[in-house]
N, C-alpha and C positions, 0 to 999 in steps of 0.2 A: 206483077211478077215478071212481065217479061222487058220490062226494061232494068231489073234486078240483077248487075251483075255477077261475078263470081268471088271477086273480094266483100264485095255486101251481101251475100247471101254469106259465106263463109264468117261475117262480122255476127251477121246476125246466127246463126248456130252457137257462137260463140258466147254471143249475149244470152239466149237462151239454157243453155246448158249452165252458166254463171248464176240465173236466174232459178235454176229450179234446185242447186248445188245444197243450199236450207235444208232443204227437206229430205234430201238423203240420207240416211240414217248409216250407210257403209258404205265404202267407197269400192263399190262396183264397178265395173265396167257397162252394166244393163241397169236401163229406167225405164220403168213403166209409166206410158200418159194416158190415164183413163177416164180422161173429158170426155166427153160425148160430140162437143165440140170440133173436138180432133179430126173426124170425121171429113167432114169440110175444109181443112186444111191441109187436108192429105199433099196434093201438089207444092205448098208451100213448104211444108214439113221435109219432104224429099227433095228438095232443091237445098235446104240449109242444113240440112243434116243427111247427105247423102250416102253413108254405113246404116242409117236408121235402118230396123226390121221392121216394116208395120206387118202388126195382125188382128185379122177383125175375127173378133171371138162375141157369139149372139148368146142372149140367152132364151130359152123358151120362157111367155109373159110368167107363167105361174111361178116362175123361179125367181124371176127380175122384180116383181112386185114389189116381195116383202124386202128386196134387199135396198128400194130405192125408201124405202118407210124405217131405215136405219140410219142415226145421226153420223154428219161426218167423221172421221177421226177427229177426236181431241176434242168435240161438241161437247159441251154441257148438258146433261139432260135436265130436263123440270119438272118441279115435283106439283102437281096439282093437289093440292086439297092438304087437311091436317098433315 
């Protein structure tokens, strides 16, 4: 990152933002990236998109549990048995 200049970090926002464009369903001005991932790329993130708002929103385990035991959007689910 830090020999990442400003026209390529700016390329790269751009690619990004290009890249996630599918999956937007309205054309907003706000996108949510809720990788977990993200986390770790906090620094990179704000250098190529640097309007980005980050917010780190926790949840307590008992909440988080059942919601990581839910198929992704668009998943198939399976039927076991008869």
């Amino acid at each position: 990152m830090e020999q990442l200049g400003a026209d390529e970090a700016a390329k790269l926002g751009e690619r990004y933002l290009a890249s996630v464009q599918p999956h937007r369903r309205l054309a907003t001005t706000r996108f949510l990236g809720k990788m977990g991932t993200n986390f770790a790329l906090i620094g990179l993130i704000q250098l190529i998109l640097p309007g980005a708002r980050i917010i780190d929103v926790r949840r307590h385990p008992a909440v988080a549990g059942p919601a990581r035991c839910e198929p992704w959007p668009g998943a198939r689910r399976l039927s076991v048995g008869a």
